[in-house]
PyMOL CGO cylinders between C-alpha atoms (Angstrom):
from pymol import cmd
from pymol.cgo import CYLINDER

trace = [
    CYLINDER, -78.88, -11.66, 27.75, -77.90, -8.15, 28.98, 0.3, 1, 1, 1, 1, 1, 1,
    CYLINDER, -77.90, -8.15, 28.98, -75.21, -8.41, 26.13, 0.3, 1, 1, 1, 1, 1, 1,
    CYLINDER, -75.21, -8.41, 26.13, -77.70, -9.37, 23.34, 0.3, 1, 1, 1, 1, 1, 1,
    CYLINDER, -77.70, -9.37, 23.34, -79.77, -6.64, 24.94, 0.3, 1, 1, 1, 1, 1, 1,
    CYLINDER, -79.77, -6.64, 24.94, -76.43, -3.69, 24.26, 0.3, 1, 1, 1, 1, 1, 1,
    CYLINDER, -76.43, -3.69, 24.26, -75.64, -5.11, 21.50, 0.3, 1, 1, 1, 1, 1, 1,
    CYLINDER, -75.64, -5.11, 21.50, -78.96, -4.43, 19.45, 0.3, 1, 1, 1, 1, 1, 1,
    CYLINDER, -78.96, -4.43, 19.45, -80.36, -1.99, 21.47, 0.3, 1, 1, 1, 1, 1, 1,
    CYLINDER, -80.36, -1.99, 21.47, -77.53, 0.82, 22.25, 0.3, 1, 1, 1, 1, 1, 1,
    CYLINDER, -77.53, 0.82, 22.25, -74.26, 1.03, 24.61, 0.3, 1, 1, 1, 1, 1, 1,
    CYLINDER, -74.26, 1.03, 24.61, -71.70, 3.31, 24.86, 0.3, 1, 1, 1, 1, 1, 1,
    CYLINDER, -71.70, 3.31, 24.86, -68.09, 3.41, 25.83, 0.3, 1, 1, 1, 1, 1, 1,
    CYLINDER, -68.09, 3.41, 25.83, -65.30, 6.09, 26.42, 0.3, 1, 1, 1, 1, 1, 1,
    CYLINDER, -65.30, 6.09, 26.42, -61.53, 5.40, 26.20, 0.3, 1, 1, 1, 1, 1, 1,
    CYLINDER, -61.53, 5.40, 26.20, -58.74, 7.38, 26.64, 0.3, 1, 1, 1, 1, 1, 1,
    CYLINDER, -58.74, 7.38, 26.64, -56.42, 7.16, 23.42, 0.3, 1, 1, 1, 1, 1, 1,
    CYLINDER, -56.42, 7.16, 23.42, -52.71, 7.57, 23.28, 0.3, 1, 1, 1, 1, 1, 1,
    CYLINDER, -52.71, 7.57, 23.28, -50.49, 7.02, 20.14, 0.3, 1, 1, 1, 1, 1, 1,
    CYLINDER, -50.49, 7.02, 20.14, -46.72, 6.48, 19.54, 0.3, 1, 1, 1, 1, 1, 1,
    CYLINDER, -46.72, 6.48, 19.54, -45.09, 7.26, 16.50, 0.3, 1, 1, 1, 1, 1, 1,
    CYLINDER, -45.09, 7.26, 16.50, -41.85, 6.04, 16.23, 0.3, 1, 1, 1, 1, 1, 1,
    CYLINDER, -41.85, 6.04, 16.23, -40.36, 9.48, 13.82, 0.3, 1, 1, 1, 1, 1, 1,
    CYLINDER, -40.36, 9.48, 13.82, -41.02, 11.64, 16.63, 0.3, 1, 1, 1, 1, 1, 1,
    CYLINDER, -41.02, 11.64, 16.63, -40.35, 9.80, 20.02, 0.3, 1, 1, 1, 1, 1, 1,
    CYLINDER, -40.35, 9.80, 20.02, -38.21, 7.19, 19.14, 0.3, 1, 1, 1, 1, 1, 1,
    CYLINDER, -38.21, 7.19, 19.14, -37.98, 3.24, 19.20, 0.3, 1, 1, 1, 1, 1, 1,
    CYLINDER, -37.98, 3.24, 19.20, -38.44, 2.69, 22.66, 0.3, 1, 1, 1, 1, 1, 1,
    CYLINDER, -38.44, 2.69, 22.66, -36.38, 0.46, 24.64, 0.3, 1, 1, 1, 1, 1, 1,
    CYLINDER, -36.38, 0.46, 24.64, -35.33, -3.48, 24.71, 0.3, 1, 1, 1, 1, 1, 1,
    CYLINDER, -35.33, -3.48, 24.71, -35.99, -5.09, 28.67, 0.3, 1, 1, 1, 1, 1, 1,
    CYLINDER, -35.99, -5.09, 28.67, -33.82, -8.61, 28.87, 0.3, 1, 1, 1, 1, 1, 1,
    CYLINDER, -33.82, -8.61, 28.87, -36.73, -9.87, 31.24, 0.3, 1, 1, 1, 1, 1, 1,
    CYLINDER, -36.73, -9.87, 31.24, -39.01, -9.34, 28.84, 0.3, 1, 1, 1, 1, 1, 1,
    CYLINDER, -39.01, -9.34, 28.84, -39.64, -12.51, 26.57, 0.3, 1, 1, 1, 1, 1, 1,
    CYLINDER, -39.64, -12.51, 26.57, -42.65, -13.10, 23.85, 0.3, 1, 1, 1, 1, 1, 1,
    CYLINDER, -42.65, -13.10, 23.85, -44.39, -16.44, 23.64, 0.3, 1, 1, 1, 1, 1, 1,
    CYLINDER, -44.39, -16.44, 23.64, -44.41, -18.35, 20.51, 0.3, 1, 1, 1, 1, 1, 1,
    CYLINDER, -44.41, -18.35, 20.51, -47.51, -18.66, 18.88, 0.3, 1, 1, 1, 1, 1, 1,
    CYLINDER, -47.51, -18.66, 18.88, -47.72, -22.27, 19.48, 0.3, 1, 1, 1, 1, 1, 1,
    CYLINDER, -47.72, -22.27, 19.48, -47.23, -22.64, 23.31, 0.3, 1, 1, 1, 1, 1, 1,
    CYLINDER, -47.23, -22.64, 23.31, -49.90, -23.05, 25.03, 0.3, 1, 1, 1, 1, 1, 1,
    CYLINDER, -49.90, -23.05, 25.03, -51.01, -20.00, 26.77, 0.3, 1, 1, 1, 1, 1, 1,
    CYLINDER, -51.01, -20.00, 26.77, -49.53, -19.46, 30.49, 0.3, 1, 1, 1, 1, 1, 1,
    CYLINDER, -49.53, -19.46, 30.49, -52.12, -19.88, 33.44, 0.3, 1, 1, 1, 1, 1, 1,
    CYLINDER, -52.12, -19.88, 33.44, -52.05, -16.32, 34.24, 0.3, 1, 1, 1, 1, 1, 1,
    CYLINDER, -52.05, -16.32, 34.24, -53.04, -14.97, 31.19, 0.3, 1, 1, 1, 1, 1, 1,
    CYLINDER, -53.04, -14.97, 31.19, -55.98, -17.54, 30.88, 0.3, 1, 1, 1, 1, 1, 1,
    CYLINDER, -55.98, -17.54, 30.88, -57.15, -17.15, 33.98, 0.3, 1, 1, 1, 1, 1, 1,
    CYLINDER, -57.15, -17.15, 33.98, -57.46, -13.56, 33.71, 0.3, 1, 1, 1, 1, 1, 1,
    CYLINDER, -57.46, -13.56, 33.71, -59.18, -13.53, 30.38, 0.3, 1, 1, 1, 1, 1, 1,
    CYLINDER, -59.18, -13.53, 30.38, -61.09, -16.13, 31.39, 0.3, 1, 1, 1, 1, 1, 1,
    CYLINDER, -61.09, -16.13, 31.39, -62.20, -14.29, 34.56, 0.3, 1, 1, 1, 1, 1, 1,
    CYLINDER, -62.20, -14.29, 34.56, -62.30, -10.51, 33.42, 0.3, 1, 1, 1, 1, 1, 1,
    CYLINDER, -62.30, -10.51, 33.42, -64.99, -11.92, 30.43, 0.3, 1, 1, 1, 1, 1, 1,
    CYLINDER, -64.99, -11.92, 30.43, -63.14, -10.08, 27.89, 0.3, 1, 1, 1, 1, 1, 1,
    CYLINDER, -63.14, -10.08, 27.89, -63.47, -10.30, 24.56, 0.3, 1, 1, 1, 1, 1, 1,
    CYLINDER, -63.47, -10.30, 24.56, -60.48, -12.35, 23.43, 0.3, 1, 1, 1, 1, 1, 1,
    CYLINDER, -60.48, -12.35, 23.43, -61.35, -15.35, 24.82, 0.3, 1, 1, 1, 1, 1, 1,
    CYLINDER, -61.35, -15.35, 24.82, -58.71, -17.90, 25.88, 0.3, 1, 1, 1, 1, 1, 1,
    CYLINDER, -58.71, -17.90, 25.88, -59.92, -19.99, 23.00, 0.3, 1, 1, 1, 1, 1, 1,
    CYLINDER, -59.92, -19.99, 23.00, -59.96, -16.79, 20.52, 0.3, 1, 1, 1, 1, 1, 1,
    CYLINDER, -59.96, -16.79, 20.52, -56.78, -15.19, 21.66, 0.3, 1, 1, 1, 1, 1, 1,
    CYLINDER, -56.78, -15.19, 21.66, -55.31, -18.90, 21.18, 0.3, 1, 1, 1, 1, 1, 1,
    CYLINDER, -55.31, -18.90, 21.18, -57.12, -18.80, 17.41, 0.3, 1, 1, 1, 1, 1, 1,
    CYLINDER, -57.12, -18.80, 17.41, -55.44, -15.04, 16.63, 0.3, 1, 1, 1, 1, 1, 1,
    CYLINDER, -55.44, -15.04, 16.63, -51.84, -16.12, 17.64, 0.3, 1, 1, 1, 1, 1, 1,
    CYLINDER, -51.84, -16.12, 17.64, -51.88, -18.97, 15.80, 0.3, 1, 1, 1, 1, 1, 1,
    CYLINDER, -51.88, -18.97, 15.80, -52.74, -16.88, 12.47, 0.3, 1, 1, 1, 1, 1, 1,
    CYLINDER, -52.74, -16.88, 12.47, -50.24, -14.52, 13.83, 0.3, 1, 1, 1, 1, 1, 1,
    CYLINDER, -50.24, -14.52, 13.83, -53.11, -11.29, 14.52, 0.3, 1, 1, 1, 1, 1, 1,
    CYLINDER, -53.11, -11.29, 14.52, -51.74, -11.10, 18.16, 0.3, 1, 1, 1, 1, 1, 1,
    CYLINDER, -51.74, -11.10, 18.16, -48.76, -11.47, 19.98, 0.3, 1, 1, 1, 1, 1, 1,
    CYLINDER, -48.76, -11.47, 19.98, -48.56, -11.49, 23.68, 0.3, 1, 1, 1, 1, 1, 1,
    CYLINDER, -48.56, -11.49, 23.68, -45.51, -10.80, 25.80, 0.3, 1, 1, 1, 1, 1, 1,
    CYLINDER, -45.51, -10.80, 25.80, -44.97, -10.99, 29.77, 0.3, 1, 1, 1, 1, 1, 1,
    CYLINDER, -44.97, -10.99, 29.77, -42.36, -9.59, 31.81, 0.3, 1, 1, 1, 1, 1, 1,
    CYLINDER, -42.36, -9.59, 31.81, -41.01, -11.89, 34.21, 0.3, 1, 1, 1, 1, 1, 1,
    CYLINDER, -41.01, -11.89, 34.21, -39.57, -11.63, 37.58, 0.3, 1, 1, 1, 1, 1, 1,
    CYLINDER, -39.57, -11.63, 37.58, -37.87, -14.37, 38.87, 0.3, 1, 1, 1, 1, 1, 1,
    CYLINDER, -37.87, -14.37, 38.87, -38.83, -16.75, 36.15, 0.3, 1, 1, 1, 1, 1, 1,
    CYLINDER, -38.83, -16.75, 36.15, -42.98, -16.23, 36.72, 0.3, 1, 1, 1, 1, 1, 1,
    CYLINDER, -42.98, -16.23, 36.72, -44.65, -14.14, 34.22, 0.3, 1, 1, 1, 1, 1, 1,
    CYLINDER, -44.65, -14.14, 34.22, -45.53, -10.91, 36.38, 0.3, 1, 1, 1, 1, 1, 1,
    CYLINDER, -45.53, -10.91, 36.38, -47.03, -8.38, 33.73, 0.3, 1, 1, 1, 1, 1, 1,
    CYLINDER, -47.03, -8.38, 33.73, -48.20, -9.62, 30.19, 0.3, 1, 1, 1, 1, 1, 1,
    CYLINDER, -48.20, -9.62, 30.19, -49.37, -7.37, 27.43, 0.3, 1, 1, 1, 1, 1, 1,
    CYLINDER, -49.37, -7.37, 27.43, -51.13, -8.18, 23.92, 0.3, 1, 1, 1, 1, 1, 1,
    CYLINDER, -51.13, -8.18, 23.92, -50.02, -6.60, 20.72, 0.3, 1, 1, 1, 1, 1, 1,
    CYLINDER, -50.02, -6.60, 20.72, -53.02, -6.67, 17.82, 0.3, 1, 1, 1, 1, 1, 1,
    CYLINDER, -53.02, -6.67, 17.82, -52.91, -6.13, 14.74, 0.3, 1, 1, 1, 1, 1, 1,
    CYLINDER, -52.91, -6.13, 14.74, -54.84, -3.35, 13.00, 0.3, 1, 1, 1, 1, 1, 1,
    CYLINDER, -54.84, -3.35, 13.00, -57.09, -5.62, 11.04, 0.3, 1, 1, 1, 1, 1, 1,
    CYLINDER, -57.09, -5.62, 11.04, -58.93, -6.17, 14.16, 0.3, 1, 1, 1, 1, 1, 1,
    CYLINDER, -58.93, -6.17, 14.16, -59.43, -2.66, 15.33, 0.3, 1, 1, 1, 1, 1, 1,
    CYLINDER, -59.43, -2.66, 15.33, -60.01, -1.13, 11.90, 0.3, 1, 1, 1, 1, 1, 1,
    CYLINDER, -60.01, -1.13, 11.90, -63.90, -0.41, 12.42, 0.3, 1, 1, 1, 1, 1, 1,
    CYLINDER, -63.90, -0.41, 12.42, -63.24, 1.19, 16.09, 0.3, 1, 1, 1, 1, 1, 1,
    CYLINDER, -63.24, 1.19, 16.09, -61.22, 3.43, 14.67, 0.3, 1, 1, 1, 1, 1, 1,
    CYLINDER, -61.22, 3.43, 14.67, -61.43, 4.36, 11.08, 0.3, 1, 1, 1, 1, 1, 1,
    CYLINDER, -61.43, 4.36, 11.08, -60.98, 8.38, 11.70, 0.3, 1, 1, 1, 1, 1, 1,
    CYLINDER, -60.98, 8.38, 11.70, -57.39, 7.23, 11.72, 0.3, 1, 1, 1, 1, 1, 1,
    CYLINDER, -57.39, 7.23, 11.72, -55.47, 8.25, 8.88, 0.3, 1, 1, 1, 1, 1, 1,
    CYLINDER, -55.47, 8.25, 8.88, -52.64, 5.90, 9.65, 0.3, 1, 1, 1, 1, 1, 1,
    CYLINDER, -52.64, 5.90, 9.65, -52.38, 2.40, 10.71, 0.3, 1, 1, 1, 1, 1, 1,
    CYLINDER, -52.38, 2.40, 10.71, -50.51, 0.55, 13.10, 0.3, 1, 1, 1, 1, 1, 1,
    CYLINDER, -50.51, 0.55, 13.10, -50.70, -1.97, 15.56, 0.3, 1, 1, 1, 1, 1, 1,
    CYLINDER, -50.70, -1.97, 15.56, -52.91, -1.55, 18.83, 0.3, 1, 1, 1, 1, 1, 1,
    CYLINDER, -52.91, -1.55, 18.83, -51.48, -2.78, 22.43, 0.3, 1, 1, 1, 1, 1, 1,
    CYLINDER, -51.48, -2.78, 22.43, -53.68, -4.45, 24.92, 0.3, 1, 1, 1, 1, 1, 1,
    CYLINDER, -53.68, -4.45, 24.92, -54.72, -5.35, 27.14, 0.3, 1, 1, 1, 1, 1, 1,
    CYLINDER, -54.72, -5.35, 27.14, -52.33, -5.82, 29.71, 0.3, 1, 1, 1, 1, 1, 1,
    CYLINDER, -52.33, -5.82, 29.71, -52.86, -7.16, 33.09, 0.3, 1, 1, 1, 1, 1, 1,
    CYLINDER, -52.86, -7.16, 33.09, -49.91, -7.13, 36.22, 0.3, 1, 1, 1, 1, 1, 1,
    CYLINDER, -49.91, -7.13, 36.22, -50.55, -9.43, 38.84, 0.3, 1, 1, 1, 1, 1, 1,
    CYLINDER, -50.55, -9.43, 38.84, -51.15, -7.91, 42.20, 0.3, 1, 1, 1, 1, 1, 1,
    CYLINDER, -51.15, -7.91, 42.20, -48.38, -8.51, 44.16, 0.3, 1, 1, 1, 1, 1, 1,
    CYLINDER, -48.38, -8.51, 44.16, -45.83, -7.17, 41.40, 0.3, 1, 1, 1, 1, 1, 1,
    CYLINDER, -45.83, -7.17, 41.40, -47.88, -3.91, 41.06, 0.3, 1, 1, 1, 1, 1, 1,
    CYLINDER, -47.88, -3.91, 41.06, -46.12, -0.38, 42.02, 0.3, 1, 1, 1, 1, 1, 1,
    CYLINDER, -46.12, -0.38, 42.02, -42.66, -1.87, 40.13, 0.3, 1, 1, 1, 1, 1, 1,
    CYLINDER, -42.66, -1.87, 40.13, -42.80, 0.01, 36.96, 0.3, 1, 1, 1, 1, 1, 1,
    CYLINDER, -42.80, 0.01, 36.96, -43.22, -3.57, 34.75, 0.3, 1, 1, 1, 1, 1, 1,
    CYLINDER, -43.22, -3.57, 34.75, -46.16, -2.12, 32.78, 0.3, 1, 1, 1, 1, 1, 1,
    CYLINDER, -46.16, -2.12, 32.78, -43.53, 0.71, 31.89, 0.3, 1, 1, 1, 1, 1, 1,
    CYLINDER, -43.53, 0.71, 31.89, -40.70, -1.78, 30.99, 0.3, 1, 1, 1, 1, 1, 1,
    CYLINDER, -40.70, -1.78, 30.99, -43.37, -4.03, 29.06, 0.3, 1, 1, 1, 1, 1, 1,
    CYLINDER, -43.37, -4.03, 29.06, -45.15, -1.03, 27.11, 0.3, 1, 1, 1, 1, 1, 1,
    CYLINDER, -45.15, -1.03, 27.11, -41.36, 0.27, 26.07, 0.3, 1, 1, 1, 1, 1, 1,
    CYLINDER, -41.36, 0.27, 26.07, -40.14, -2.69, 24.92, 0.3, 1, 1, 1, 1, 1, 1,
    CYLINDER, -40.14, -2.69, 24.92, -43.37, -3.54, 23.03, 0.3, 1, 1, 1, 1, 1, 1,
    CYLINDER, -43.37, -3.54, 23.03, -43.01, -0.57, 21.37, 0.3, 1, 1, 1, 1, 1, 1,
    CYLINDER, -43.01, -0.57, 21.37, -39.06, -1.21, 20.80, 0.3, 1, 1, 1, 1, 1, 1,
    CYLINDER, -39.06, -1.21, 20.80, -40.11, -4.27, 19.01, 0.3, 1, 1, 1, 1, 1, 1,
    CYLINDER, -40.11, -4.27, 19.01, -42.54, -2.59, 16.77, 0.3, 1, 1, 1, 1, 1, 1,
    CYLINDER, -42.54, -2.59, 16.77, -39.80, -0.37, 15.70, 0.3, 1, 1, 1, 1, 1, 1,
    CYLINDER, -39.80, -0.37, 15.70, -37.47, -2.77, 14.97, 0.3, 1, 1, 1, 1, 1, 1,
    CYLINDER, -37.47, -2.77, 14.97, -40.25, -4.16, 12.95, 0.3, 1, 1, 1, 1, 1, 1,
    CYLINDER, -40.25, -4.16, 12.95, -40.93, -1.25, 10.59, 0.3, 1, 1, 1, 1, 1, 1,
    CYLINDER, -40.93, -1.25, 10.59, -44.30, -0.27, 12.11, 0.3, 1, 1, 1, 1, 1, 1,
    CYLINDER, -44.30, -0.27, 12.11, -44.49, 3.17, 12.85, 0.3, 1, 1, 1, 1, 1, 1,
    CYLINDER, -44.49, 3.17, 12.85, -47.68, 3.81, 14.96, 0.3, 1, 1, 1, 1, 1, 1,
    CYLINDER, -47.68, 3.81, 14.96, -48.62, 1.85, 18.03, 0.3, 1, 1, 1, 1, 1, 1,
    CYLINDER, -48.62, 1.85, 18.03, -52.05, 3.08, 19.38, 0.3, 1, 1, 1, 1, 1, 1,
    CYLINDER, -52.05, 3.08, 19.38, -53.43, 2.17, 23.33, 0.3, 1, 1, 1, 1, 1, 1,
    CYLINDER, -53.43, 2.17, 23.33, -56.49, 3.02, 25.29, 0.3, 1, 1, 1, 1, 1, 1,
    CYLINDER, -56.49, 3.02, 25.29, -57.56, 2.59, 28.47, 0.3, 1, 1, 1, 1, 1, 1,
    CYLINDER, -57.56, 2.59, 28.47, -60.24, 3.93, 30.41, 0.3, 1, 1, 1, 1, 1, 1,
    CYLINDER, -60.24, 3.93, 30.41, -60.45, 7.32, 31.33, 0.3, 1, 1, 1, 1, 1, 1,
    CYLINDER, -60.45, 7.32, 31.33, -61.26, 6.48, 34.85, 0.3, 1, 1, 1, 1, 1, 1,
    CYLINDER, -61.26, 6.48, 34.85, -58.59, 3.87, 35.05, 0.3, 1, 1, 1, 1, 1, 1,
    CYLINDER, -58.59, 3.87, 35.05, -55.45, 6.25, 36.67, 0.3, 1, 1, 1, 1, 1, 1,
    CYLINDER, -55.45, 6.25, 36.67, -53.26, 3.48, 37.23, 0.3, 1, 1, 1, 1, 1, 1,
    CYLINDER, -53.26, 3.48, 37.23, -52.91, 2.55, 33.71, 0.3, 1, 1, 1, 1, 1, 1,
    CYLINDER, -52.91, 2.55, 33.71, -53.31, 5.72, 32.21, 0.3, 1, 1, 1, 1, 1, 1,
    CYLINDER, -53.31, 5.72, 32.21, -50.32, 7.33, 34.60, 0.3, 1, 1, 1, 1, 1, 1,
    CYLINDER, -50.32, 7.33, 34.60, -48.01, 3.91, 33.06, 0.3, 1, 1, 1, 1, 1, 1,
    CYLINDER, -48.01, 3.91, 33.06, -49.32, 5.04, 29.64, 0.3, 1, 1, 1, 1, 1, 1,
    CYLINDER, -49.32, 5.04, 29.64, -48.08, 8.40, 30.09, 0.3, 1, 1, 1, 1, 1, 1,
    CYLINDER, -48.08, 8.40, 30.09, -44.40, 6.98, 32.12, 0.3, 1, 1, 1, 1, 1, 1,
    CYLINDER, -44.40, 6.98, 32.12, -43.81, 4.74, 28.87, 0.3, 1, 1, 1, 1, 1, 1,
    CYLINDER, -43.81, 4.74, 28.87, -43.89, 7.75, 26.63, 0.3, 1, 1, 1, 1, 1, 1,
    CYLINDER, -43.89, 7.75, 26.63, -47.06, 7.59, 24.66, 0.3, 1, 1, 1, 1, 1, 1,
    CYLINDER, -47.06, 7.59, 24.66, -48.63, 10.67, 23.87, 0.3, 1, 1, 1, 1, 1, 1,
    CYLINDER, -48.63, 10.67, 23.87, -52.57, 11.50, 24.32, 0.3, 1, 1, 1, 1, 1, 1,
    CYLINDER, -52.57, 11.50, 24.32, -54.58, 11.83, 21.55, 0.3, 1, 1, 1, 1, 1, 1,
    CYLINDER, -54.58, 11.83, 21.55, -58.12, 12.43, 23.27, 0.3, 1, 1, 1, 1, 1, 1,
    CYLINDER, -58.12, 12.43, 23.27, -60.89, 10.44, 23.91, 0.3, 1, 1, 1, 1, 1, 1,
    CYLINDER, -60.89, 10.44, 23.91, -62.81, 7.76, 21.93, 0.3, 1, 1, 1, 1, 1, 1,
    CYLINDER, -62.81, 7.76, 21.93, -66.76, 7.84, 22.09, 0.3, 1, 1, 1, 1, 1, 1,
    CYLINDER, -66.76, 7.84, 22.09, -68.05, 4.44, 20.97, 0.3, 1, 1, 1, 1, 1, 1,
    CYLINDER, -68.05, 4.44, 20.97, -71.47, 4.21, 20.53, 0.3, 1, 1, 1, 1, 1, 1,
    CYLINDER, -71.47, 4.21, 20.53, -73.70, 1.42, 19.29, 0.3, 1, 1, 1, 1, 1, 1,
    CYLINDER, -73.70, 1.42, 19.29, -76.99, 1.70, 18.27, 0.3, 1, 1, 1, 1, 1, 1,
    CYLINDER, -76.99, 1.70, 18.27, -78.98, -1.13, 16.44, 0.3, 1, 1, 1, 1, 1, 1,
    CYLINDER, -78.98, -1.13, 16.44, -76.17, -2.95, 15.94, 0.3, 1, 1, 1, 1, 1, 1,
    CYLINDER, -76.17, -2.95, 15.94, -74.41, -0.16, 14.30, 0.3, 1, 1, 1, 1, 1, 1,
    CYLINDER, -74.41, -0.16, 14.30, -71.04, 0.93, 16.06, 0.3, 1, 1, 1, 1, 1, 1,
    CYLINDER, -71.04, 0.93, 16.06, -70.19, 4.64, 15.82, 0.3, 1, 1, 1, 1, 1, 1,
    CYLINDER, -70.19, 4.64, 15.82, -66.96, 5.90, 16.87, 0.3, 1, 1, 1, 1, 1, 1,
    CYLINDER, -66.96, 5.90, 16.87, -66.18, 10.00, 17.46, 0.3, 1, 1, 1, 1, 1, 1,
    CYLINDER, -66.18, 10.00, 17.46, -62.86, 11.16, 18.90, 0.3, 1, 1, 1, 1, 1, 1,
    CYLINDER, -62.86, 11.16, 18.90, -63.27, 14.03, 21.51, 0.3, 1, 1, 1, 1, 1, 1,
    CYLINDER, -63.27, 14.03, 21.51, -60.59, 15.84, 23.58, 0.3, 1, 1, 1, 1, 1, 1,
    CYLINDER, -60.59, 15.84, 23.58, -59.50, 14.80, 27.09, 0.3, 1, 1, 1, 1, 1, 1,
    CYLINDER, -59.50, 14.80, 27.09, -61.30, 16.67, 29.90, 0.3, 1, 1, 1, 1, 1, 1,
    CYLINDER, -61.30, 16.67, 29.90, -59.07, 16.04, 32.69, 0.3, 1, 1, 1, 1, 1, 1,
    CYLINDER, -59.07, 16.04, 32.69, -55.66, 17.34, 32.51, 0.3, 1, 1, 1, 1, 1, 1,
    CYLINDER, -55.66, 17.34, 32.51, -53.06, 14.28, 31.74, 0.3, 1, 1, 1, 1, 1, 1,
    CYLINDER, -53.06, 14.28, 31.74, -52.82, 11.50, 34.65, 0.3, 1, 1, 1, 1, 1, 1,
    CYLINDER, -52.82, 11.50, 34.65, -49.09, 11.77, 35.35, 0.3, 1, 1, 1, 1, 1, 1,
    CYLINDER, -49.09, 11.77, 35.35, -47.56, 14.95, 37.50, 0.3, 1, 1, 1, 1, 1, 1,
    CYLINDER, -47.56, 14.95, 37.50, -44.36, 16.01, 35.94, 0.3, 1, 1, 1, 1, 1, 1,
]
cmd.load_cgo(trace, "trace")
């Protein structure tokens, strides 16, 4: 009910946006432990159980849906053959309305998830810079992320893999009308050089 009751009624959101545009920084890097599901296995326990759990919006049953029509792709990096760190890749269909102050497309990464015990091992890095090495190889030029500005962690991994900042992302809904602005940062970057 409380999400009927944001939904109509108002809610609003801040992310911290980075981009990565292939002409300027490069095509990242290819990680052998890295591997991409097909769209037609079934989706590994992990990744259910954290989408599952975290209520996010791709479901287990909707991210399923998207990577069989080929909208998302989802990776993991695996350490000793269990699937330590995944990461979705979307296509810009679905993230169109959150951001149309964009002037150019390109395919939006997340969310990502490490399991505890593997955290502090740089896998988000590896996983983020071979996502975006793929891409490349790919033609597509701009891969876009966000995470919460409060979320350090992530944003500090962000920063490792390369991706630049862009600002922040105010999204606002109001009678079921979503509004997005783009703002700057207002903390300096997470990662100390």
């Amino acid at each position: 009910m409380s999400k009927l009751v944001k939904y109509v009624f108002g809610d609003q959101t801040a992310l911290a946006f980075y981009e990565w545009d292939v002409k300027r920084q490069g095509a990242g890097q290819r990680d052998e432990d890295v591997v991409e599901w097909d769209r037609l296995d079934p989706l590994p326990l992990l990744v259910q159980r954290q989408f599952r759990g975290d209520g996010h919006f791709l479901s287990a049953w909707r991210m399923a849906r998207l990577r069989h029509r080929g909208l998302i792709r989802l990776f993991s990096c695996m350490v000793d053959g269990h699937p330590a760190c995944f990461g979705v890749m979307q296509g810009w269909s679905l993230h169109r309305r959150y951001c149309m102050w964009l002037r150019s497309p390109g395919w939006v990464l997340g969310p990502f998830w490490t399991e505890p015990e593997y955290r502090g091992r740089g896998l988000y890095v590896r996983l983020l810079r071979h996502i975006v090495h793929i891409c490349a190889t790919e033609g597509i030029e701009r891969m876009y992320i966000w995470a919460a500005p409060r979320n350090v962690p992530s944003r500090k991994g962000i920063e490792r893999a390369g991706f630049q900042p862009r600002g922040c992302v105010c999204l606002h809904r109001l009678c079921c009308r979503l509004i997005s602005r783009m703002r700057a940062l207002e903390d300096e970057p997470a990662t100390v050089l």
